[in-house]
Biopython code that builds the backbone (N, CA, C, O; Angstrom):
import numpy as np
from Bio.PDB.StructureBuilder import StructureBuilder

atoms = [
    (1, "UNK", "N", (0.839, -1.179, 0.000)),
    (1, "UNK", "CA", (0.000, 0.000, 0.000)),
    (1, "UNK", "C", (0.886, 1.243, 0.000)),
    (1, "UNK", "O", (1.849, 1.204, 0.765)),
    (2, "UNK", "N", (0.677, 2.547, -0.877)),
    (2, "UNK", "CA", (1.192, 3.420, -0.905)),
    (2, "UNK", "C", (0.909, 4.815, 0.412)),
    (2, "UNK", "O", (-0.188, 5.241, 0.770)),
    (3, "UNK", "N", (1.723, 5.084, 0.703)),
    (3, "UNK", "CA", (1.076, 6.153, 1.816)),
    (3, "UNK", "C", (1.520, 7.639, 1.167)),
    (3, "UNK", "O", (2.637, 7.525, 0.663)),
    (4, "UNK", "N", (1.111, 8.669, 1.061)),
    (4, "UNK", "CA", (1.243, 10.019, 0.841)),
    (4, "UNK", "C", (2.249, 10.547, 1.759)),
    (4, "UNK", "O", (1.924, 10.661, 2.940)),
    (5, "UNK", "N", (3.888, 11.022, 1.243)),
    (5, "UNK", "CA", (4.156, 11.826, 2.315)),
    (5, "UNK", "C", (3.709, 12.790, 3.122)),
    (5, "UNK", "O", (2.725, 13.393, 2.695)),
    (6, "UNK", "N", (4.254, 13.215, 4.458)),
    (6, "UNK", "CA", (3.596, 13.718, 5.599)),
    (6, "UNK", "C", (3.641, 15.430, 4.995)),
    (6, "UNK", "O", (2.932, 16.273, 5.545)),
    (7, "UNK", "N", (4.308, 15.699, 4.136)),
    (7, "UNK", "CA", (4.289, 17.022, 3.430)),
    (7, "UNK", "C", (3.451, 17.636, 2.314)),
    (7, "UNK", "O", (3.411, 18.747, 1.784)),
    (8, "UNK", "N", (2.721, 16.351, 2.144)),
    (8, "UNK", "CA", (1.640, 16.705, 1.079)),
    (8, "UNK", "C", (0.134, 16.337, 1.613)),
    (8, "UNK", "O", (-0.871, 16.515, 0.924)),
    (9, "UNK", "N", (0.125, 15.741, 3.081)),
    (9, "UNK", "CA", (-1.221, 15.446, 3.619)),
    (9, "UNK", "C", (-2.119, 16.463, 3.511)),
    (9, "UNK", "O", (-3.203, 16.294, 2.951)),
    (10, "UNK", "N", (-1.653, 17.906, 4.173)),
    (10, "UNK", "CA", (-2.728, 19.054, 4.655)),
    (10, "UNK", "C", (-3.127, 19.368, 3.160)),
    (10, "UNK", "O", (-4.313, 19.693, 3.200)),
    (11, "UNK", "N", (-2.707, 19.412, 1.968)),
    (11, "UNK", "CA", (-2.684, 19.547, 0.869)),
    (11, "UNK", "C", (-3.961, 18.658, -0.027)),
    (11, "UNK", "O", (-4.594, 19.143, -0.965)),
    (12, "UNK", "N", (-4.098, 17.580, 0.400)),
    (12, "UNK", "CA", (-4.645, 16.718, -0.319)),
    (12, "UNK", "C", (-5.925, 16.143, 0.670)),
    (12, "UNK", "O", (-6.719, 15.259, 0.349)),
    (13, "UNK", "N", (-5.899, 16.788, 1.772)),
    (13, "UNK", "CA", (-7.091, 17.021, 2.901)),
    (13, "UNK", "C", (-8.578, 17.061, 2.337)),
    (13, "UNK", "O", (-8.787, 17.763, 1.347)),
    (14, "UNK", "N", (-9.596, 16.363, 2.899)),
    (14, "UNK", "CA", (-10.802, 17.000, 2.443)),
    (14, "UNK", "C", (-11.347, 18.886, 2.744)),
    (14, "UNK", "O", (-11.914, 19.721, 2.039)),
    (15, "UNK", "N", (-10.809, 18.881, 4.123)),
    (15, "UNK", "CA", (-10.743, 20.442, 4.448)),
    (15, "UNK", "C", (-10.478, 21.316, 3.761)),
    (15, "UNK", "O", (-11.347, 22.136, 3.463)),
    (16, "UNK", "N", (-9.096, 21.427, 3.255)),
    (16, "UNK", "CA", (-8.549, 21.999, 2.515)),
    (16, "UNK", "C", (-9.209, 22.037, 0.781)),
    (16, "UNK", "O", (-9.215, 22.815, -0.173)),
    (17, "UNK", "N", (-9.612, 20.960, 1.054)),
    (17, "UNK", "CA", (-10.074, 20.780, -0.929)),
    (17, "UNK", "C", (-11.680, 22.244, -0.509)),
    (17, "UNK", "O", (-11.947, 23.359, -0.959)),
    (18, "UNK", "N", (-12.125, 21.590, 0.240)),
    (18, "UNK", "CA", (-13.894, 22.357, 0.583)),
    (18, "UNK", "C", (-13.585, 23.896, 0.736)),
    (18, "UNK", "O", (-14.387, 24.746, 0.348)),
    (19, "UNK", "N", (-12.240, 24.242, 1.391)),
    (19, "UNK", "CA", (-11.953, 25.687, 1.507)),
    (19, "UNK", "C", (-11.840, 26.557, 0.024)),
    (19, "UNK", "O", (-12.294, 27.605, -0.437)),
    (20, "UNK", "N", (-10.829, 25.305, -0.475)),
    (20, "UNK", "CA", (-10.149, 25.398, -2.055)),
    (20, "UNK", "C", (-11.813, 26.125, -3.111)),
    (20, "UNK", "O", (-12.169, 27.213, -3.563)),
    (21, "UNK", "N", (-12.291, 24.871, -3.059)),
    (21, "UNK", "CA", (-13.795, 24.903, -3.617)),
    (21, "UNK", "C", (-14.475, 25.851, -3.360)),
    (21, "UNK", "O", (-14.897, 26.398, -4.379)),
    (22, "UNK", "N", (-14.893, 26.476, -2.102)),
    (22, "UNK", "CA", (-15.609, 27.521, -1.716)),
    (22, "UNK", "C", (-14.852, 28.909, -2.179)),
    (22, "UNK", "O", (-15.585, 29.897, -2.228)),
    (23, "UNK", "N", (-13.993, 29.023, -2.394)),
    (23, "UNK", "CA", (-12.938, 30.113, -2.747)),
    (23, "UNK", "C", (-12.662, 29.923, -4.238)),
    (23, "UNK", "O", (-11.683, 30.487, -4.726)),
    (24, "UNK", "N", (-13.252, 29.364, -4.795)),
    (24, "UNK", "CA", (-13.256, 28.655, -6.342)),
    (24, "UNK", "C", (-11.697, 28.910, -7.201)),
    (24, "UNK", "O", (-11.212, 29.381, -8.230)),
    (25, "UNK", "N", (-11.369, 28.221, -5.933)),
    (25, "UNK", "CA", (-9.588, 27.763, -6.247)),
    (25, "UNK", "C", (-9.323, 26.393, -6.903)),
    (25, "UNK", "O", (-9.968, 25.401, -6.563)),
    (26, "UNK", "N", (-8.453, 26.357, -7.758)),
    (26, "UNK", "CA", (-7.909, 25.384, -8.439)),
    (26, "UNK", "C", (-7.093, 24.822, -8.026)),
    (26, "UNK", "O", (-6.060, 25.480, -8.150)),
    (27, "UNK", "N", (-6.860, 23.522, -7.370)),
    (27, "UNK", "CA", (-5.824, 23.129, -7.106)),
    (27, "UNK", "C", (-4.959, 21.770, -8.118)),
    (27, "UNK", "O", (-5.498, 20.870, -8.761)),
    (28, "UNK", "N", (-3.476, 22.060, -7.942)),
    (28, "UNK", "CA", (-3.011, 21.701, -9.035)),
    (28, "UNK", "C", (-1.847, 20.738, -8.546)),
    (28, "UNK", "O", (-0.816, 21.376, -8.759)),
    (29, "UNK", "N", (-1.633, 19.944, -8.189)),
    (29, "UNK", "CA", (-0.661, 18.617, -7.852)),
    (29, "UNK", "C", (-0.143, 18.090, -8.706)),
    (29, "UNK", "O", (-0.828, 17.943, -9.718)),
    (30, "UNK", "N", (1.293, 17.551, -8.730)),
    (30, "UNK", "CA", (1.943, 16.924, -9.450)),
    (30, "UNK", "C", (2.352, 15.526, -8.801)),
    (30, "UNK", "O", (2.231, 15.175, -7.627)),
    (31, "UNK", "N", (2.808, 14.910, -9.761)),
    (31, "UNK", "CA", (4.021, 13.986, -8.924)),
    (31, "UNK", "C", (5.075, 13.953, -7.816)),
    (31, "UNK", "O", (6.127, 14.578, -7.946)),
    (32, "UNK", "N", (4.848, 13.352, -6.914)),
    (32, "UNK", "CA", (5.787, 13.273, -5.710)),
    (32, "UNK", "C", (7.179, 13.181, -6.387)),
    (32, "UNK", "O", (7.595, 12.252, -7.079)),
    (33, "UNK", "N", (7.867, 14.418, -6.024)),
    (33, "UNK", "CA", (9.718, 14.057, -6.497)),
    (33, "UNK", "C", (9.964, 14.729, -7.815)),
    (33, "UNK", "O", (11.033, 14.570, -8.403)),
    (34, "UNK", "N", (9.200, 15.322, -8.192)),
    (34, "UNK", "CA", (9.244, 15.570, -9.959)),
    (34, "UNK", "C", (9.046, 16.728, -10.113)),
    (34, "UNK", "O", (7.993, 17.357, -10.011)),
    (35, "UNK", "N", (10.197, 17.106, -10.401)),
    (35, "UNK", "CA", (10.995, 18.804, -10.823)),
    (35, "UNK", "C", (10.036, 19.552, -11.852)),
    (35, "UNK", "O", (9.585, 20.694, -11.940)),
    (36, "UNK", "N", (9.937, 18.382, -12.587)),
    (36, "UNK", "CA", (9.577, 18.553, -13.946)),
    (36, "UNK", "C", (7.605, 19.099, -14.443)),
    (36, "UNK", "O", (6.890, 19.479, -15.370)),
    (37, "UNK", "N", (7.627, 18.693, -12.801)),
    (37, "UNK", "CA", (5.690, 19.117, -13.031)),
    (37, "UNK", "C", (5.623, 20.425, -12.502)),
    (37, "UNK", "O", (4.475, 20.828, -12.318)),
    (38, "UNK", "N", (6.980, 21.569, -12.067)),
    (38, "UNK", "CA", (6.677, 22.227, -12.125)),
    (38, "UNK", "C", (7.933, 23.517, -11.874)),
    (38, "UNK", "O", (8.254, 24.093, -10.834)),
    (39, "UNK", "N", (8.246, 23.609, -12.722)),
    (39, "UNK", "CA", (9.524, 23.633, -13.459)),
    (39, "UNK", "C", (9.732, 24.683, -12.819)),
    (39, "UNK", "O", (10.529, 24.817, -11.890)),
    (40, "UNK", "N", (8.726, 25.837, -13.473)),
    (40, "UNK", "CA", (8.796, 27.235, -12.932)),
    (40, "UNK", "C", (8.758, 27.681, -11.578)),
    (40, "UNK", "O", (9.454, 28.653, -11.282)),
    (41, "UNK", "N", (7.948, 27.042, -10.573)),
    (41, "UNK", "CA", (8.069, 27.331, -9.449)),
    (41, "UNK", "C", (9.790, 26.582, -9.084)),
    (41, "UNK", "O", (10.097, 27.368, -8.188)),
    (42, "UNK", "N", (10.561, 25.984, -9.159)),
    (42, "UNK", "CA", (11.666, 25.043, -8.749)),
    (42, "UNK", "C", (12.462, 26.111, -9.134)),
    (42, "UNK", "O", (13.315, 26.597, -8.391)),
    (43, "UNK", "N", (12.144, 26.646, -10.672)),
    (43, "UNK", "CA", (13.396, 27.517, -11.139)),
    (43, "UNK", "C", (12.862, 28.651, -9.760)),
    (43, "UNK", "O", (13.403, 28.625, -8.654)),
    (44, "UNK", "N", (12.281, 29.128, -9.947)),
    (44, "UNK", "CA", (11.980, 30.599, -8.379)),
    (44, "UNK", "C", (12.863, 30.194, -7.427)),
    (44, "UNK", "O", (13.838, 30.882, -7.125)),
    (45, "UNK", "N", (12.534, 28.792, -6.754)),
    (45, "UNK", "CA", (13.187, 28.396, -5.285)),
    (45, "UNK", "C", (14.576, 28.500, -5.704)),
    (45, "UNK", "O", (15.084, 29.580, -5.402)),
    (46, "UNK", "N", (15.385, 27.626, -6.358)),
    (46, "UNK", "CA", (16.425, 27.222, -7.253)),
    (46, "UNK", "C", (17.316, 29.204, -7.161)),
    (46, "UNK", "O", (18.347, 29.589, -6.609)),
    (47, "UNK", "N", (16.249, 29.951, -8.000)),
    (47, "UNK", "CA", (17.213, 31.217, -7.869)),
    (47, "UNK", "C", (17.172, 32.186, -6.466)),
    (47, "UNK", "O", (18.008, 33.047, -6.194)),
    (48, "UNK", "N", (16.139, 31.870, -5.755)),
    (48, "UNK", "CA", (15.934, 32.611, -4.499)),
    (48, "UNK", "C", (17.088, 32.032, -3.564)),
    (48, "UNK", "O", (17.703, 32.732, -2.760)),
    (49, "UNK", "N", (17.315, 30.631, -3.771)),
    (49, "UNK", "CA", (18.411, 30.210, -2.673)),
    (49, "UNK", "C", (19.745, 30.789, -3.133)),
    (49, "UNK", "O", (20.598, 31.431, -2.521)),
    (50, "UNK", "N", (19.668, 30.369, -4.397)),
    (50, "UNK", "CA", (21.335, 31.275, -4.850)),
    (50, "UNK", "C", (21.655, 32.304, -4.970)),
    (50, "UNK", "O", (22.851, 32.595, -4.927)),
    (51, "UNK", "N", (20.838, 33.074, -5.133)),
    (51, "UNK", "CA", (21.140, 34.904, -5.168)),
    (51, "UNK", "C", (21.026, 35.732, -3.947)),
    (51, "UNK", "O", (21.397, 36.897, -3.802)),
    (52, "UNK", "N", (20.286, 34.715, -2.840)),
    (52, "UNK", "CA", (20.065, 35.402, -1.778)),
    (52, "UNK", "C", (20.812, 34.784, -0.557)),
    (52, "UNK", "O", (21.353, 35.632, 0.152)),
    (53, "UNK", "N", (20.970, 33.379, -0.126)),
    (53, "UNK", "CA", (21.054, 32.625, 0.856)),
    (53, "UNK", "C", (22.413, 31.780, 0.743)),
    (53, "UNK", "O", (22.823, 31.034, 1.633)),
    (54, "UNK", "N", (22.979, 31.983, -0.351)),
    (54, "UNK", "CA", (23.544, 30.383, -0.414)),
    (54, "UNK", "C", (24.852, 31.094, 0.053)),
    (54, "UNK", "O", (25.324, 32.179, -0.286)),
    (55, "UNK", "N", (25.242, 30.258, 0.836)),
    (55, "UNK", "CA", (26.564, 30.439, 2.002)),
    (55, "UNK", "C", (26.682, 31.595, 2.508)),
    (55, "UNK", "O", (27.780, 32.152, 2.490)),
    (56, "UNK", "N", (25.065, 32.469, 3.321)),
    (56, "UNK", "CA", (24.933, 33.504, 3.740)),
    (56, "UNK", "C", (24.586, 33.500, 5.080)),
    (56, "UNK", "O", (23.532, 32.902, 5.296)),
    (57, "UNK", "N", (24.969, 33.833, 5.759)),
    (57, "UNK", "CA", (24.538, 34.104, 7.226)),
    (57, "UNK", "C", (23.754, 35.149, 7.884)),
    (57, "UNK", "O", (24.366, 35.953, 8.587)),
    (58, "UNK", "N", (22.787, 35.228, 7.786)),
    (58, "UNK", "CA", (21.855, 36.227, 8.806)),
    (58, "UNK", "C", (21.998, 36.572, 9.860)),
    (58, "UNK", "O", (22.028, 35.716, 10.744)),
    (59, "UNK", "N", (22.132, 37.854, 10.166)),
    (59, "UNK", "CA", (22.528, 37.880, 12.105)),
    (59, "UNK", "C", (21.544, 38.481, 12.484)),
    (59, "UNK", "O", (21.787, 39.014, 13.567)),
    (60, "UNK", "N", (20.122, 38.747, 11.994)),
    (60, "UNK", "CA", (18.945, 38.435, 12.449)),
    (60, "UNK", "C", (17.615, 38.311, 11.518)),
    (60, "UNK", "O", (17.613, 38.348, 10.288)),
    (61, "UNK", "N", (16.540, 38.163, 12.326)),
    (61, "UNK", "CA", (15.500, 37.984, 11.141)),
    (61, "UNK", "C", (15.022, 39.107, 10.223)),
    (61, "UNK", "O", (14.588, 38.928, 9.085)),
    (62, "UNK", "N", (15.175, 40.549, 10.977)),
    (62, "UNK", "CA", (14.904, 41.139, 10.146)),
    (62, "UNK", "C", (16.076, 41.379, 9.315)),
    (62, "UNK", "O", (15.588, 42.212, 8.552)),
    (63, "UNK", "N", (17.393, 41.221, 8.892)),
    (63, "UNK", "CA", (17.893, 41.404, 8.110)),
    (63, "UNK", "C", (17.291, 40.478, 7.057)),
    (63, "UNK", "O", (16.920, 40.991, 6.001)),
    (64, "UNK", "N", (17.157, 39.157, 7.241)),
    (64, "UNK", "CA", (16.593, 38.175, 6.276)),
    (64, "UNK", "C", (15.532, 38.488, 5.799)),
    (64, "UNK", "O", (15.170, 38.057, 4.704)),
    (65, "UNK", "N", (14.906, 39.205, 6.438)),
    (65, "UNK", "CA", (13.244, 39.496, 5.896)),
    (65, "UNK", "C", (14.043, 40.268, 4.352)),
    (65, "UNK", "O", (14.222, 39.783, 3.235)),
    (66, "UNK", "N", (14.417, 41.784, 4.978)),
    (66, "UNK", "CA", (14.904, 42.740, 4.614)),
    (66, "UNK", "C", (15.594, 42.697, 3.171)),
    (66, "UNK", "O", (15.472, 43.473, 2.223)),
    (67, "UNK", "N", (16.557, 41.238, 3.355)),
    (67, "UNK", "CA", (17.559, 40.868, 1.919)),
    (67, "UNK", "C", (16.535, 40.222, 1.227)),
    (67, "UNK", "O", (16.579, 40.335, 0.002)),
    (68, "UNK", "N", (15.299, 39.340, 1.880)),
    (68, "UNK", "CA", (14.164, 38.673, 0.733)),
    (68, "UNK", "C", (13.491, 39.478, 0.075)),
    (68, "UNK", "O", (13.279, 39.328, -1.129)),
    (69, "UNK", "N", (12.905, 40.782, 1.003)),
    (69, "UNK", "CA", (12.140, 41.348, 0.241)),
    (69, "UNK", "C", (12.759, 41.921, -0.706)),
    (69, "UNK", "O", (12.318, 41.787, -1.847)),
    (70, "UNK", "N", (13.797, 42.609, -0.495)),
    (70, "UNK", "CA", (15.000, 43.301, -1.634)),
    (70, "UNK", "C", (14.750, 42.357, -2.940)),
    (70, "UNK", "O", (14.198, 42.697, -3.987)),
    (71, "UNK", "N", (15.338, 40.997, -2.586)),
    (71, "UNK", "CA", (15.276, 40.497, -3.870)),
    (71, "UNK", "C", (13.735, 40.058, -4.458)),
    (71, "UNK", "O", (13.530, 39.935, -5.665)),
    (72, "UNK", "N", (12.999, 39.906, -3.733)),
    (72, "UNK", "CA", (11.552, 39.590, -3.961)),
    (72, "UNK", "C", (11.418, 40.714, -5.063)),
    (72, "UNK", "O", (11.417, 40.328, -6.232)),
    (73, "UNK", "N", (11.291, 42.212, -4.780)),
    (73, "UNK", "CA", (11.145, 43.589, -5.517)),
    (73, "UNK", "C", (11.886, 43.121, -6.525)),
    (73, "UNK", "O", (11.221, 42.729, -7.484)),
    (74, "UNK", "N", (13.054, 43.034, -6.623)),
    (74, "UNK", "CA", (13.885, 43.378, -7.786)),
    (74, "UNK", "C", (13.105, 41.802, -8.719)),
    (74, "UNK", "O", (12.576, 41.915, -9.824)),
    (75, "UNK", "N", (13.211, 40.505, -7.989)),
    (75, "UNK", "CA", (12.759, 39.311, -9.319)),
    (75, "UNK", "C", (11.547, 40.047, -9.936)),
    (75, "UNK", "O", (11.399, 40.144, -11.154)),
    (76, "UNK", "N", (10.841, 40.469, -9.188)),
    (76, "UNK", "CA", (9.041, 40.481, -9.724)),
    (76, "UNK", "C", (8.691, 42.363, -10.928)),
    (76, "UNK", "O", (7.835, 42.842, -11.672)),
    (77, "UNK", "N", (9.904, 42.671, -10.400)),
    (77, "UNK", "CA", (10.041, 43.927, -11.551)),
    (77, "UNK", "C", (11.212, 44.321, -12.369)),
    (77, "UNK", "O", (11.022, 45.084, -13.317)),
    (78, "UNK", "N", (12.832, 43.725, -12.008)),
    (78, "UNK", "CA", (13.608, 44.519, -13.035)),
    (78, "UNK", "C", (14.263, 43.199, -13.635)),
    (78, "UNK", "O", (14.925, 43.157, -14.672)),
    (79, "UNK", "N", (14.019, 42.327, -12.955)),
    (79, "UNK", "CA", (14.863, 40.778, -13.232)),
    (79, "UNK", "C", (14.480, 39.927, -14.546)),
    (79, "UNK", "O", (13.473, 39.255, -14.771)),
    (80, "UNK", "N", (15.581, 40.170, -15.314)),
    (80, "UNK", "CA", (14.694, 39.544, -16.623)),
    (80, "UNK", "C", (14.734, 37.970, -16.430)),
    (80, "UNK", "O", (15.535, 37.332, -15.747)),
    (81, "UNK", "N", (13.255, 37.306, -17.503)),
    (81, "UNK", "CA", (13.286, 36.532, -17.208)),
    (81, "UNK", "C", (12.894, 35.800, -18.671)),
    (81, "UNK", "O", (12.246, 36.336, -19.570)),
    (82, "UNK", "N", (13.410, 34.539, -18.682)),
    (82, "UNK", "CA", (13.483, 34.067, -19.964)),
    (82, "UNK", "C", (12.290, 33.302, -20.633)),
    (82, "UNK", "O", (12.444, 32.750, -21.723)),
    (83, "UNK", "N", (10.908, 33.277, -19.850)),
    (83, "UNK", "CA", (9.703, 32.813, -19.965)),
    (83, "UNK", "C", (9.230, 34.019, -20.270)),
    (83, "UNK", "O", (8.209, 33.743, -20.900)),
    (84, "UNK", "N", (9.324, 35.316, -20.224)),
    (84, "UNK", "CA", (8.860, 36.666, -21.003)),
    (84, "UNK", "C", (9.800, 37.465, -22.237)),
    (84, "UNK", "O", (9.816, 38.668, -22.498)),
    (85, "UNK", "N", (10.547, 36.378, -22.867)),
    (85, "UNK", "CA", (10.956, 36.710, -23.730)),
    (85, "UNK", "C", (12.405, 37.510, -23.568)),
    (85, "UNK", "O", (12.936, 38.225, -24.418)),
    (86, "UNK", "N", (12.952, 37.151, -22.082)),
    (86, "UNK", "CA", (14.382, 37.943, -21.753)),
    (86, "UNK", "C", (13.845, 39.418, -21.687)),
    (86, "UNK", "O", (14.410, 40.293, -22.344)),
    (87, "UNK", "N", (13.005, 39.636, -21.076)),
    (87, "UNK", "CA", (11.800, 41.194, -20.740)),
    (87, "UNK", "C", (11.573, 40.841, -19.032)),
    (87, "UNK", "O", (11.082, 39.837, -18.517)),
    (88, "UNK", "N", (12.171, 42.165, -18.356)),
    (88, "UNK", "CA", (11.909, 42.167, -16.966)),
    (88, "UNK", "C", (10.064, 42.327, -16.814)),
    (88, "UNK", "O", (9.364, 43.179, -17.360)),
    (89, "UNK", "N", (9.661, 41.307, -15.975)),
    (89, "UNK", "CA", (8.277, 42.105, -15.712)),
    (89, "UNK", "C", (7.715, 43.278, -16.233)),
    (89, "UNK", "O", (6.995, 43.417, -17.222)),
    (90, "UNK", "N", (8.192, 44.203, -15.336)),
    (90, "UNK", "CA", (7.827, 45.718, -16.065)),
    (90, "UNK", "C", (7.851, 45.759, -17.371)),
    (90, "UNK", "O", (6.761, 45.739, -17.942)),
    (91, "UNK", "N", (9.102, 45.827, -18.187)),
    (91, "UNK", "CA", (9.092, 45.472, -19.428)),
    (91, "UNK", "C", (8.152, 44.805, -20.010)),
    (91, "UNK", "O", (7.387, 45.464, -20.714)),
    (92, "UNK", "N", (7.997, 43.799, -19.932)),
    (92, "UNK", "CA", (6.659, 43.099, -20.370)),
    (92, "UNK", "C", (5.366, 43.193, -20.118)),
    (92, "UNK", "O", (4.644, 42.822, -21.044)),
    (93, "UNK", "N", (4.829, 43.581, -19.132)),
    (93, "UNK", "CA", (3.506, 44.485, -18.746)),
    (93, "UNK", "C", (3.655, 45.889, -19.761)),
    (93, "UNK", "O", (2.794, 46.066, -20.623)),
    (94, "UNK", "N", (4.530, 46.642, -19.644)),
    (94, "UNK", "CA", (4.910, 47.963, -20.518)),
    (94, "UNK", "C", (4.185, 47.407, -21.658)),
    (94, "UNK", "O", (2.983, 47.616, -21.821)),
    (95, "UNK", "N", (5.076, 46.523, -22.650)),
    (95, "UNK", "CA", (4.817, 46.163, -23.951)),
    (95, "UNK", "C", (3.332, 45.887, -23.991)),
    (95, "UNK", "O", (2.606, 46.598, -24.686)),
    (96, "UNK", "N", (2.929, 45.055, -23.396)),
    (96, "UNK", "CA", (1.725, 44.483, -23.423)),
    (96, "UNK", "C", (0.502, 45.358, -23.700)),
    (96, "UNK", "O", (-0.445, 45.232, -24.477)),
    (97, "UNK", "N", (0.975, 46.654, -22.448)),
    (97, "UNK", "CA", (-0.141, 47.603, -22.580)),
    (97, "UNK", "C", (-0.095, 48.385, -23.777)),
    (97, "UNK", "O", (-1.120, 48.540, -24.440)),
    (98, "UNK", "N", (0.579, 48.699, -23.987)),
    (98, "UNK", "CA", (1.069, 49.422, -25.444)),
    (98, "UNK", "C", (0.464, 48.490, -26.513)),
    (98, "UNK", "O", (-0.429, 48.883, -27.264)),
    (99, "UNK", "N", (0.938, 47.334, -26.559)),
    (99, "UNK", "CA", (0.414, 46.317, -27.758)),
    (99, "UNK", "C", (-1.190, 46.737, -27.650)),
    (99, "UNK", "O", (-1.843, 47.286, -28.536)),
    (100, "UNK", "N", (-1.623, 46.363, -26.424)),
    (100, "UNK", "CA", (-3.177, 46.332, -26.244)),
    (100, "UNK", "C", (-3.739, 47.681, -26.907)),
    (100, "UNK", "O", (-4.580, 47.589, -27.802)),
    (101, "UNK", "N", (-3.379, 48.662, -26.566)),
    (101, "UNK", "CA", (-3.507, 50.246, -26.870)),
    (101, "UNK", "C", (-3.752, 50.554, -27.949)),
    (101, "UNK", "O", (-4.762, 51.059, -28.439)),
    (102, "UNK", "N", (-2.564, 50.171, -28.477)),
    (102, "UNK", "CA", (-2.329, 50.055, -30.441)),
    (102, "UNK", "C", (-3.582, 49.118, -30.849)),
    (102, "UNK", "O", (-4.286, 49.666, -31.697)),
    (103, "UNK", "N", (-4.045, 47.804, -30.441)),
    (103, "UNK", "CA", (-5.102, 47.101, -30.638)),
    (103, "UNK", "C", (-6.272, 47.631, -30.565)),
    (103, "UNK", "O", (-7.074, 47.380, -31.465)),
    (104, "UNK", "N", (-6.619, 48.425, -29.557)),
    (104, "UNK", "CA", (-8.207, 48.972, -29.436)),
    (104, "UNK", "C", (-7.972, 50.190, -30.155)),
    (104, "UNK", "O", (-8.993, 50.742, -30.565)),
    (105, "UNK", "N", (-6.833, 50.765, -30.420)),
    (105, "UNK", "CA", (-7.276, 52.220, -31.601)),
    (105, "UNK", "C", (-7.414, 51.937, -32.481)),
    (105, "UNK", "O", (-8.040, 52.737, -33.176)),
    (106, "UNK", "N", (-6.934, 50.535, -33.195)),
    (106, "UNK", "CA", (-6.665, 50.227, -34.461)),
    (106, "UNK", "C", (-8.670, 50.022, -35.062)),
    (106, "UNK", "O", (-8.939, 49.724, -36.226)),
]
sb = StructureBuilder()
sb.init_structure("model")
sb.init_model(0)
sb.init_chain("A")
sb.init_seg("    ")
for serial, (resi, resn, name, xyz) in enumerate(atoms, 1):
    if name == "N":
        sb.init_residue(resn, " ", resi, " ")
    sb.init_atom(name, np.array(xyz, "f"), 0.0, 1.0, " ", f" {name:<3s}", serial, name[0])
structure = sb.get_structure()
């Protein structure tokens, strides 16, 4: 018999599904162990540990807060990224609206 690891129980809960449901949330599971079901979130963790943490020492929490949020700001607006075409966020929201713009005058 297969058992569910203890890290994916609260996840796969009836509770949790009825909250999910009532909040008309989608929930989306992959394979136990498998990089590959979700690539993009792994690449996030993958660059958050290395640009921020990796062989770094905190000498308290709010500095850690402080260096996450730093980099949190900078991934989610100047950090290019290669799923938007090598276009930082901004950049790509920019374009977009512009594209759209040009679309409804046209």
């Amino acid at each position: 018999m297969l058992q569910r690891p203890v890290e994916l129980a609260q996840y796969t809960s009836g509770a949790f599904a009825q909250v999910c449901d009532r909040f008309g949330i989608r929930r989306s599971m992959g394979r136990v162990g498998s990089s590959y079901d979700n690539a993009l979130a792994e690449s996030f963790w993958q660059g958050l540990k290395r640009e921020t943490m990796h062989q770094r020492l905190f000498m308290t929490i709010s500095q850690a807060r402080l260096e996450l949020f730093q980099w949190l700001t900078y991934y989610n607006g100047r950090r290019r990224h290669s799923s938007l075409g090598y276009l930082s966020p901004v950049e790509f929201e920019q374009q977009h609206q512009t594209e759209r713009r040009l679309t409804l005058a046209a």
